[in-house]
Residue frames relative to the residue before (quaternion, step in Angstrom):
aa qw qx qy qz dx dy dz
X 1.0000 0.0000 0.0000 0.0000 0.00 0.00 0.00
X 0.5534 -0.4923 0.4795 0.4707 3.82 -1.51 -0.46
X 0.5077 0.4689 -0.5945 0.4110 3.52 0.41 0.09
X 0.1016 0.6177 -0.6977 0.3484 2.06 -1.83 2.20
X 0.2225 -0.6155 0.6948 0.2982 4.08 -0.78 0.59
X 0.5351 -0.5467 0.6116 0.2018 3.19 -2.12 0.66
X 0.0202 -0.8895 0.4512 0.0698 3.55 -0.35 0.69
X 0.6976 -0.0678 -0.1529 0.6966 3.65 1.59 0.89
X 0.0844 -0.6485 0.7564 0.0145 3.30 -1.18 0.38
X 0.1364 -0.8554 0.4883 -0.1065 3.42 -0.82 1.70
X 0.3178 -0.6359 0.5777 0.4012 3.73 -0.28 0.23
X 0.3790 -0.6728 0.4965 0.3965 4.00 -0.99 0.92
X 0.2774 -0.6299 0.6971 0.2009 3.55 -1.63 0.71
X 0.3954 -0.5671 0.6293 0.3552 3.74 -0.86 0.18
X 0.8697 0.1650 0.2145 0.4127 3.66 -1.48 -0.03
X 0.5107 0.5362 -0.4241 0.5213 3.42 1.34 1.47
X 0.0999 -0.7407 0.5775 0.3284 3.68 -0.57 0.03
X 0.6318 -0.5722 0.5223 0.0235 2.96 -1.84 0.42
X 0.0545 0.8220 -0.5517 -0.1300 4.11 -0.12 0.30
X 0.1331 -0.7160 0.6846 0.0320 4.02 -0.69 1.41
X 0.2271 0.7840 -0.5777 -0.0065 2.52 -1.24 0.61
X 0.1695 -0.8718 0.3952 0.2346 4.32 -0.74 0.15
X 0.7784 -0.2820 0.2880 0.4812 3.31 -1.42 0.52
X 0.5984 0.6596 -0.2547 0.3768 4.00 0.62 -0.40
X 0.2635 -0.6598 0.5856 0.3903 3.50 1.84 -1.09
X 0.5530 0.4972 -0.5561 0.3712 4.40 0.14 0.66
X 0.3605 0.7665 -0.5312 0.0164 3.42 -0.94 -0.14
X 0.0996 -0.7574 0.6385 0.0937 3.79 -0.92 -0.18
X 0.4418 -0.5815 0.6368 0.2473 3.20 -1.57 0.84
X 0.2617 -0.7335 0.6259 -0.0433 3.49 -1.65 1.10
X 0.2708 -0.6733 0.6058 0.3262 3.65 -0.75 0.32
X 0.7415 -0.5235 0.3495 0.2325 3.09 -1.45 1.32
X 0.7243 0.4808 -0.2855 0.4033 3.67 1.03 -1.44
X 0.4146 0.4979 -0.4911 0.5823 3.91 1.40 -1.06
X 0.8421 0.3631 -0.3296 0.2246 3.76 -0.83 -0.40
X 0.4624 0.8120 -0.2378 0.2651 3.35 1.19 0.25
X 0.2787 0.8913 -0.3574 -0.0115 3.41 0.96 0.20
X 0.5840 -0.7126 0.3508 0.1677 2.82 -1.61 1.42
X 0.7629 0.4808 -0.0564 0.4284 3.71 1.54 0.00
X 0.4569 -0.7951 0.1366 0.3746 3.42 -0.37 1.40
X 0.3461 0.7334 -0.4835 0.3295 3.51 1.41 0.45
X 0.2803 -0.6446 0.5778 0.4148 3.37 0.98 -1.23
X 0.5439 -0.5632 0.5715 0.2458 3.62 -2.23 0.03
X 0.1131 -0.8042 0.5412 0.2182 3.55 0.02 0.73
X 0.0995 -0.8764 0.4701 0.0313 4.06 -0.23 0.78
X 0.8145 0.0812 -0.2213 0.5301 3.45 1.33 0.70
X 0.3722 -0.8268 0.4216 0.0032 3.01 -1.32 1.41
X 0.1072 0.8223 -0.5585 0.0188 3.62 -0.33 1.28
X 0.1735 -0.7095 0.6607 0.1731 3.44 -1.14 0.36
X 0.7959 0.2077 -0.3496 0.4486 3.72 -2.08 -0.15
X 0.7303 -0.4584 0.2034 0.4639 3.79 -0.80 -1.07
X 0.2335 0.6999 -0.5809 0.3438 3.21 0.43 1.54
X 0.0849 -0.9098 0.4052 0.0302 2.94 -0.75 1.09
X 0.6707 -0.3584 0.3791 0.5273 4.09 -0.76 -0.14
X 0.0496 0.8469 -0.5155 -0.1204 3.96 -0.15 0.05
X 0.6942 0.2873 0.0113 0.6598 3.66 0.69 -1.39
X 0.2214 0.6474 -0.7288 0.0275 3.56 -1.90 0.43
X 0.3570 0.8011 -0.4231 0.2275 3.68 0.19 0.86
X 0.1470 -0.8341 0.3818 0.3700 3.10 -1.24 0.51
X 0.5018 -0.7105 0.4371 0.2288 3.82 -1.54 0.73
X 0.4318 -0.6112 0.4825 0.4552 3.76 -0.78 0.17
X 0.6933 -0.5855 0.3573 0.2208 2.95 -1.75 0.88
């Protein structure tokens, strides 16, 4: 389903990257533009399952 908590809401930077990461210790940096989405659903850009959660959404200096 869409059930889901919001774990950041960001103003968009152009040409910035991004560090995700979850409660698990995974994560990866992302370029700002891949994450853009053009719809009011939004871009969902990380997958957790059991009780792992969303932890980190920030951006980092280049």
């Amino acid at each position: 389903g869409n059930d889901a908590d919001i774990a950041n809401i960001m103003t968009f930077a152009p040409e910035t990257r991004i560090l995700v990461a979850s409660t698990d210790g995974r994560g990866f940096i992302v370029k700002s533009d891949d994450v853009l989405a053009q719809t009011k659903n939004g871009k969902q850009i990380l997958n957790v399952d059991g009780n792992v959660e969303a932890a980190l959404c920030t951006y980092i200096a280049p």
